[in-house]
VEXDREN-2710 file (C-alpha; in Angstrom, 1 decimal):
% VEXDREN-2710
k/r/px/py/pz
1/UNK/0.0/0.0/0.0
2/UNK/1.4/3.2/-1.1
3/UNK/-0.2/6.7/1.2
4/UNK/0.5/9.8/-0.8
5/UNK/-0.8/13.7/-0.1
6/UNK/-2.4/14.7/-3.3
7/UNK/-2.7/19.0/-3.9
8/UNK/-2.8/21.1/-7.4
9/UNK/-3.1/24.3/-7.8
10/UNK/-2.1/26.4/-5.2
11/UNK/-1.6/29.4/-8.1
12/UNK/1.2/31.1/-5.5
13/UNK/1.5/34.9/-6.5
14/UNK/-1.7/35.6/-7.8
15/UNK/-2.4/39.0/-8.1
16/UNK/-5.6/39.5/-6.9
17/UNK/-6.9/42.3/-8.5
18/UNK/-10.1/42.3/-6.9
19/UNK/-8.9/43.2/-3.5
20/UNK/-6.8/46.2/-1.9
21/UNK/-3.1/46.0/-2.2
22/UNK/-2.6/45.4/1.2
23/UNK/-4.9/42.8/1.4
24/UNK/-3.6/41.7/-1.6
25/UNK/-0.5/41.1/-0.2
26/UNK/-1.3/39.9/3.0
27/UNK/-3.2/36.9/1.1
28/UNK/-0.3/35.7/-1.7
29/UNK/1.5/35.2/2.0
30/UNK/-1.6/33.4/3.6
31/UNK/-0.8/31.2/0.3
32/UNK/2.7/30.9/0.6
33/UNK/2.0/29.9/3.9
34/UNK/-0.1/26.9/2.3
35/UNK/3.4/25.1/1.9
36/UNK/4.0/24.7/5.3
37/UNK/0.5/23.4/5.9
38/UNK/1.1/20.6/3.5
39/UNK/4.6/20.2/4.8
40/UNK/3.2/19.5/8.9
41/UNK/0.2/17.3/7.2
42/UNK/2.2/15.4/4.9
43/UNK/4.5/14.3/7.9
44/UNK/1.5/13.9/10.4
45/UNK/-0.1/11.7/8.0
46/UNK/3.3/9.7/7.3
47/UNK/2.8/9.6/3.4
48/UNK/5.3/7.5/0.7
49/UNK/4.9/10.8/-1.2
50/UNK/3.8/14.1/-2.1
51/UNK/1.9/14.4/-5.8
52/UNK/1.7/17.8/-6.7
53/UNK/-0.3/18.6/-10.1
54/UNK/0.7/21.7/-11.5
55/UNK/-0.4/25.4/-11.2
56/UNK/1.6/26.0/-8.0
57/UNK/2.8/29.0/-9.5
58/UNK/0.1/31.6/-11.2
59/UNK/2.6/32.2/-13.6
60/UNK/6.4/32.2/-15.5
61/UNK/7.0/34.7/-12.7
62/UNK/7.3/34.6/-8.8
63/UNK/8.2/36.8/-5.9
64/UNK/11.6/36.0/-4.7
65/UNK/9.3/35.3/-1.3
66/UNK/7.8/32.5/-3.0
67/UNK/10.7/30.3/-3.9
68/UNK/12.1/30.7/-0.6
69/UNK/8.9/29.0/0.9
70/UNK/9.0/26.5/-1.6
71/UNK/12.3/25.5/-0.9
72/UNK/11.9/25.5/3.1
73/UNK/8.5/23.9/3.2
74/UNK/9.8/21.1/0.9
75/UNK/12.8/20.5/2.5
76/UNK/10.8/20.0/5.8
77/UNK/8.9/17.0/4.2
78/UNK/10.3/13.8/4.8
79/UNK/8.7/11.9/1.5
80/UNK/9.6/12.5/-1.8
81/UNK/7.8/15.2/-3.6
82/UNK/7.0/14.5/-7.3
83/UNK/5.9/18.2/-9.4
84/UNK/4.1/18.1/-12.8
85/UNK/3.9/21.8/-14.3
86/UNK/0.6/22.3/-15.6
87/UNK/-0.5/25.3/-18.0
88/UNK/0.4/28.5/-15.5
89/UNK/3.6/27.1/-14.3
90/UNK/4.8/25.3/-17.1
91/UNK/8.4/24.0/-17.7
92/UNK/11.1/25.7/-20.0
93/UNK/14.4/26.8/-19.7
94/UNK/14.2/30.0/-18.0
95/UNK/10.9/29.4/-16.1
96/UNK/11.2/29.3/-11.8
97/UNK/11.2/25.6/-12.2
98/UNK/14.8/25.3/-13.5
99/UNK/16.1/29.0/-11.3
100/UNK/14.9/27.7/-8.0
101/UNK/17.4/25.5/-5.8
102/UNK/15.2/23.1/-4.3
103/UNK/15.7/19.7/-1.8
104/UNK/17.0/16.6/-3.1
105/UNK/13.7/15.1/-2.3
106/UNK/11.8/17.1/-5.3
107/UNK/11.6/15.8/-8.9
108/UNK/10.1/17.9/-11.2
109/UNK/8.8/16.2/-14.5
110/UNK/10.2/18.3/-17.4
111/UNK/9.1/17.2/-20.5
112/UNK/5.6/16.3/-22.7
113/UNK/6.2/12.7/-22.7
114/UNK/5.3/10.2/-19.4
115/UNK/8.2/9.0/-17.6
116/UNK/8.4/7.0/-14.6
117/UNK/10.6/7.6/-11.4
118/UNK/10.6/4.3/-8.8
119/UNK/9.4/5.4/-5.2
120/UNK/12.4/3.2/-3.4
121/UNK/11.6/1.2/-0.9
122/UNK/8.1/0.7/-2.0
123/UNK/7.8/-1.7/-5.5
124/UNK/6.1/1.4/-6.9
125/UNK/6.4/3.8/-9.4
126/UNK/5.3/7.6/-9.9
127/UNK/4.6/8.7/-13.4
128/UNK/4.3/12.0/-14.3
129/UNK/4.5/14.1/-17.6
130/UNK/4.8/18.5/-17.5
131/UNK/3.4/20.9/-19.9
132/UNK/6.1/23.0/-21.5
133/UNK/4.1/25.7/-22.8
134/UNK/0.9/27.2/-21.5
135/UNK/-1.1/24.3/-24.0
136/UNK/-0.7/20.9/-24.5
137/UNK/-2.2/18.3/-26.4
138/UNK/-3.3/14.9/-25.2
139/UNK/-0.3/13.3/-22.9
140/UNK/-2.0/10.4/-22.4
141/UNK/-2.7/9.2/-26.1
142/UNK/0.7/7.0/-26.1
143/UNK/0.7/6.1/-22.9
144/UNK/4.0/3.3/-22.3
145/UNK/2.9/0.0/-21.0
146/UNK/3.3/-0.1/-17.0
147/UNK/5.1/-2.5/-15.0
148/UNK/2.3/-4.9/-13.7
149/UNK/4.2/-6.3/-11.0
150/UNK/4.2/-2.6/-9.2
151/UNK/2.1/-0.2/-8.3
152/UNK/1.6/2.7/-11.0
153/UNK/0.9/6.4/-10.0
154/UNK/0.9/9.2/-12.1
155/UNK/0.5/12.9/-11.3
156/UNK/-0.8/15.0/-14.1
157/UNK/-2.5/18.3/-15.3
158/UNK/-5.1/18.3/-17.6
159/UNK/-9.0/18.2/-18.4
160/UNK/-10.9/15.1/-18.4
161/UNK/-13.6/14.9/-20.9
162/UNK/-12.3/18.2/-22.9
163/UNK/-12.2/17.8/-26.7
164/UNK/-10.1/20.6/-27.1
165/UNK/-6.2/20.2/-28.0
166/UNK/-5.6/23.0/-25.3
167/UNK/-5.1/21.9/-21.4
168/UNK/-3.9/18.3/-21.9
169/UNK/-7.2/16.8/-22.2
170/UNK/-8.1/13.3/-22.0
171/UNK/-10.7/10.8/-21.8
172/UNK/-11.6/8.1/-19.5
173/UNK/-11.1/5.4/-21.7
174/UNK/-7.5/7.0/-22.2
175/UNK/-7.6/6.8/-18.7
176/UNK/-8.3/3.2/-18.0
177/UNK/-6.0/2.2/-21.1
178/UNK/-3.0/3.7/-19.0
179/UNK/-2.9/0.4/-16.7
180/UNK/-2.4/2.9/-13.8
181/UNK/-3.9/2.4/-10.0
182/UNK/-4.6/6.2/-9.1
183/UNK/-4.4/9.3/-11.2
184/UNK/-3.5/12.7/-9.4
185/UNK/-5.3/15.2/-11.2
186/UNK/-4.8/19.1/-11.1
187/UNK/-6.5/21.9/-13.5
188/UNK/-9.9/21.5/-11.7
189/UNK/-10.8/23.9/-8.9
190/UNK/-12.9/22.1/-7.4
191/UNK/-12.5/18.7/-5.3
192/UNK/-13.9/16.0/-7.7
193/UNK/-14.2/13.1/-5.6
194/UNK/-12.9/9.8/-6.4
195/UNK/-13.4/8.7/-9.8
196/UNK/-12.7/5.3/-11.3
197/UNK/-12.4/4.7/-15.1
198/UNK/-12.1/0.5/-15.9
199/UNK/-9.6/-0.7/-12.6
200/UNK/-8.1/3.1/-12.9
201/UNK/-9.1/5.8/-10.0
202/UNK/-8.6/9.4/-10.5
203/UNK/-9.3/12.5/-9.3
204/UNK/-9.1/16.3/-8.8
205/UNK/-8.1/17.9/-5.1
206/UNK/-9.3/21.2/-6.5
207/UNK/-7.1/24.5/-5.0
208/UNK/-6.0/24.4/-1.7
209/UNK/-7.7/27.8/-1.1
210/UNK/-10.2/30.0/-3.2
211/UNK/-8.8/32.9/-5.1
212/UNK/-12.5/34.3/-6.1
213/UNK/-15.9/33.9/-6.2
214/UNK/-15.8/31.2/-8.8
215/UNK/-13.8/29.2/-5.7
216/UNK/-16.3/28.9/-3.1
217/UNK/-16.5/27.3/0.1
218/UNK/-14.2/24.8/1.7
219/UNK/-10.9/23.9/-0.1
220/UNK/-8.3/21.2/1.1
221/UNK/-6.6/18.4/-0.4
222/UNK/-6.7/14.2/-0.7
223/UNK/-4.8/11.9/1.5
224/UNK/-5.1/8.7/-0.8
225/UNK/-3.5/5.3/-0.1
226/UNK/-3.1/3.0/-2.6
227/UNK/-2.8/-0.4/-3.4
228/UNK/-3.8/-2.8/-6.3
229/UNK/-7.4/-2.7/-6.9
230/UNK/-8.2/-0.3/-4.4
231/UNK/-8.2/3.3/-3.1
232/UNK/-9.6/4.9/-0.3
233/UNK/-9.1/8.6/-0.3
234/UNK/-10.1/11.3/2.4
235/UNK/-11.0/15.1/1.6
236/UNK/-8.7/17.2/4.0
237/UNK/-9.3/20.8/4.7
238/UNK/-6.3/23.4/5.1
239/UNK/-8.3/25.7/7.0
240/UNK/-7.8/28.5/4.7
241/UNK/-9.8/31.9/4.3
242/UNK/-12.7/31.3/2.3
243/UNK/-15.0/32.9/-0.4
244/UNK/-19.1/33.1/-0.3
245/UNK/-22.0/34.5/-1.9
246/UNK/-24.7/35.8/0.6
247/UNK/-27.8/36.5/-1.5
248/UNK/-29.9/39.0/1.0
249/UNK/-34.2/39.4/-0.4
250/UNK/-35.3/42.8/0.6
251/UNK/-38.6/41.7/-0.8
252/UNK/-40.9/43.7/1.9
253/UNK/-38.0/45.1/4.1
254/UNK/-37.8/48.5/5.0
255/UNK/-34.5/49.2/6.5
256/UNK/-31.7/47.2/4.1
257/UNK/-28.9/47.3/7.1
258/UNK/-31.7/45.5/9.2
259/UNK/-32.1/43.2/6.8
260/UNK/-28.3/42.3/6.2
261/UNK/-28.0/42.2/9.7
262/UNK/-30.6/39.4/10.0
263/UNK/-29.4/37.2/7.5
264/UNK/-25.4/37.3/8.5
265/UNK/-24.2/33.6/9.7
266/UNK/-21.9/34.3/12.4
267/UNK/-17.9/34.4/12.3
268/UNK/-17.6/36.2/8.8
269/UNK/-14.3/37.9/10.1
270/UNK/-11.7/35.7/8.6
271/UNK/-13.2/35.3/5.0
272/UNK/-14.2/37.1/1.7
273/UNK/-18.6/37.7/1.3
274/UNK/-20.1/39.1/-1.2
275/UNK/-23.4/40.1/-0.4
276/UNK/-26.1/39.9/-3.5
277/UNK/-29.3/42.3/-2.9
278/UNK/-32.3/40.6/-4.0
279/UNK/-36.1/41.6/-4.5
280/UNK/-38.6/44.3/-5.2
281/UNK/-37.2/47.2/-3.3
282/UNK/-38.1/50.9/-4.3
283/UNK/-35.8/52.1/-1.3
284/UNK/-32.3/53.8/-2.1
285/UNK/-29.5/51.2/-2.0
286/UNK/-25.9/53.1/-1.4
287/UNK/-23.3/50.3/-2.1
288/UNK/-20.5/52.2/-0.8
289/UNK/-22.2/53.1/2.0
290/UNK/-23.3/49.2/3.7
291/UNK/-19.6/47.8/2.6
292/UNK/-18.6/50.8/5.5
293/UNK/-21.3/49.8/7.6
294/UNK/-20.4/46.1/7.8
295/UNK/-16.5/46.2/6.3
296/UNK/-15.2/45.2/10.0
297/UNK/-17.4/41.5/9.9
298/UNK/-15.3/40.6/7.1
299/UNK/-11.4/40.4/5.9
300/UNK/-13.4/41.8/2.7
301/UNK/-16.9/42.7/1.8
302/UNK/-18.4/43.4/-1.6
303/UNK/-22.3/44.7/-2.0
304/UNK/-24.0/43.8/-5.3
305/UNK/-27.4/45.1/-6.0
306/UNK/-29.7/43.3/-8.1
307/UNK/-33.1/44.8/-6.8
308/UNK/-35.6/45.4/-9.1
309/UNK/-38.1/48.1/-8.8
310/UNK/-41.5/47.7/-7.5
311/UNK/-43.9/49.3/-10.3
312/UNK/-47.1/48.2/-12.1
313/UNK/-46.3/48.2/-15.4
314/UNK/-49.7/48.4/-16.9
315/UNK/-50.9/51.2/-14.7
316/UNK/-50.4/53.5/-18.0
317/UNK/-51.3/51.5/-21.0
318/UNK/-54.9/53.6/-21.6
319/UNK/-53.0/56.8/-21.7
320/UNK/-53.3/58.3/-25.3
321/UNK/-49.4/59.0/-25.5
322/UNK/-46.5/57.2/-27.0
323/UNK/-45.9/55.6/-23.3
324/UNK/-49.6/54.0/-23.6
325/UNK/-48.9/52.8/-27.2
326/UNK/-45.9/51.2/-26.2
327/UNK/-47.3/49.6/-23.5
328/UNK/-50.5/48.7/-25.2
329/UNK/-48.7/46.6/-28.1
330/UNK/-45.9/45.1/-25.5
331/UNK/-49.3/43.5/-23.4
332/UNK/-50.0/41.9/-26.7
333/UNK/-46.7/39.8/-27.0
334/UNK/-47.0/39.8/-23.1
335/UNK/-50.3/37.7/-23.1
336/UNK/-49.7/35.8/-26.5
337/UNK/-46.4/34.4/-24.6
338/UNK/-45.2/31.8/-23.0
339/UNK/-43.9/32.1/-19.3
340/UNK/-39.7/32.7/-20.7
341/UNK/-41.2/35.5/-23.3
342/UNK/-43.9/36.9/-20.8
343/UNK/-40.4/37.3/-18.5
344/UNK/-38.5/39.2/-21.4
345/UNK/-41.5/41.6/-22.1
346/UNK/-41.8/42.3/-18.2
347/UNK/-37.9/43.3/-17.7
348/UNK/-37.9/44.9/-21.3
349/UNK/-41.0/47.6/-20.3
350/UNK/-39.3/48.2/-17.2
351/UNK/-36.2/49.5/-18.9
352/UNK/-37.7/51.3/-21.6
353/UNK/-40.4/53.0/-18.8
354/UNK/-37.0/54.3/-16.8
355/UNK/-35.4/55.6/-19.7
356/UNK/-38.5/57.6/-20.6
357/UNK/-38.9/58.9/-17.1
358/UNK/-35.3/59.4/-16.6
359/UNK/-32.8/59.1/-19.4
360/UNK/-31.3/56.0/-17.3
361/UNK/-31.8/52.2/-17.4
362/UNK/-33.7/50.9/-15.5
363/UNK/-31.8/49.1/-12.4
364/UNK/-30.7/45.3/-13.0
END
């Protein structure tokens, strides 16, 4: 049985862009700070190795910062550490994977083509392939035949199911033509759970931590052991800050602090909300004003309105004007509709009324 820590893209020096600079900076440490997490759990958990599958880096370029961490938190692991370079980090001569000076214990796959590197002491072997530009075509399509007397890993980026010669894509057939006992994905966000294509299991750990709103939730990584014909794999949270989407009705409220206040789930301080205003609401909604109100529950707060207006749209539709005819020959595709169309002609009279009224669209 072979116990390996399986993580992917970490994404180190992202730039954030959607936060302050300062906070921006205090969260590509948070992430460098991931290392060490994975260091202390890969030794706690007393893996064979550490399968690592590309992205680690958000680009050709790192802070100085970064490789230091990289280099300390590997060198505190005490299995080997196996990197395959996915499309953000990928491998060429002058990228940070051939600068940095890294442990003795790290192998970095450097080229298109699978190779296999034996895990000593353990009848295994660890396959692993890199992108060396930021696409790739299928890596899998001429896959080598393994050695059936050992156990076969492989860490990999790419996109299962994908059709498109971009991000190393591959099927699960390919898959389960490879011979191999477990898979070690990266390129997928999200944690995938364990898959299994004919005796072949695979899957994605998702990023360690969320970089956005597309990233939401709980992130973590897999502690999987391995052994022929099986694989048990456990989901392992790294405790990181974390991104979510608060959608707030103020369908019926009168006071919109006292209805964020209502809805709030309690310790918000560590993570990133954004807050999504929803419902008929004729009140004045000042954006600027609630992220002040409520900036010290969160380490950052964004407000999105997406009230509508509270209006009866027909109220006008006898009036002998260019509003009435409008209205009057927009109730005629409204009632010879179905329920999609009768939706379009609502939100399309809406706008058209407040840019009569106001020279402005109407608020979406």
């Amino acid at each position: 049985m072979i116990k390996v820590l399986h993580a992917a893209d970490f994404h180190l020096d992202s730039p954030f862009d959607a936060l302050p600079e300062e906070k921006a900076a205090v969260r590509r440490h948070e992430q460098r700070m991931l290392l060490d997490k994975i260091a202390k759990l890969a030794n706690a958990e007393q893996v064979d190795a550490v399968l690592l599958a590309g992205d680690l880096l958000d680009s050709d370029k790192s802070y100085y910062e970064t490789g230091e961490a990289l280099a300390r938190a590997f060198s505190e692991i005490r299995a080997p550490v196996f990197i395959a370079p996915g499309n953000h980090d990928y491998y060429h001569n002058y990228a940070p994977w051939a600068a940095l000076k890294l442990p003795k214990n790290v192998h970095i796959f450097k080229s298109g083509t699978p190779e296999a590197i034996e895990l000593k002491g353990k009848n295994a072997l660890i396959w692993g392939a890199a992108f060396t530009a930021n696409r790739s075509g299928g890596m899998l399509e001429n896959f080598p035949a393994v050695q059936p007397n050992k156990l076969n890993l492989m860490v990999l980026h790419g996109q299962v199911g994908s059709t498109e010669e971009a991000y190393n894509p591959m099927t699960p057939t390919q898959i389960a033509a490879t011979g191999l006992s477990y898979l070690a994905l990266g390129h997928e966000h999200t944690y995938s759970g364990l898959q299994k294509a004919g005796d072949t299991y695979y899957a994605y750990a998702g990023c360690p931590e969320g970089r956005g709103f597309d990233e939401l939730g709980t992130r973590g990584v897999i502690i999987a052991e391995v052994e022929r014909g099986r694989v048990t794999d456990r989901f392992i949270p790294l405790g990181g800050r974390e991104y979510h989407k608060l959608e707030v009705s103020l369908q019926d409220a009168s006071d919109v602090e006292a209805a964020i206040k209502a809805a709030l789930p309690p310790n918000t301080e560590r993570d990133i909300y954004r807050i999504i205003l929803t419902g008929e609401f004729d009140g004045k909604i000042n954006e600027e004003a609630l992220v002040e109100a409520f900036a010290s529950r969160f380490f950052h707060l964004a407000i999105q309105d997406q009230t509508r207006i509270c209006r009866n749209i027909w109220a006008e539709m006898e009036e002998d004007s260019l509003r009435g005819l409008f209205l009057r020959k927009m109730r005629a595709r409204y009632e010879a509709g179905d329920e999609a169309e009768k939706e379009r002609v609502t939100w399309a009279i809406r706008y058209a009324l407040e840019a009569m009224e106001k020279g402005e669209q109407w608020r979406m």
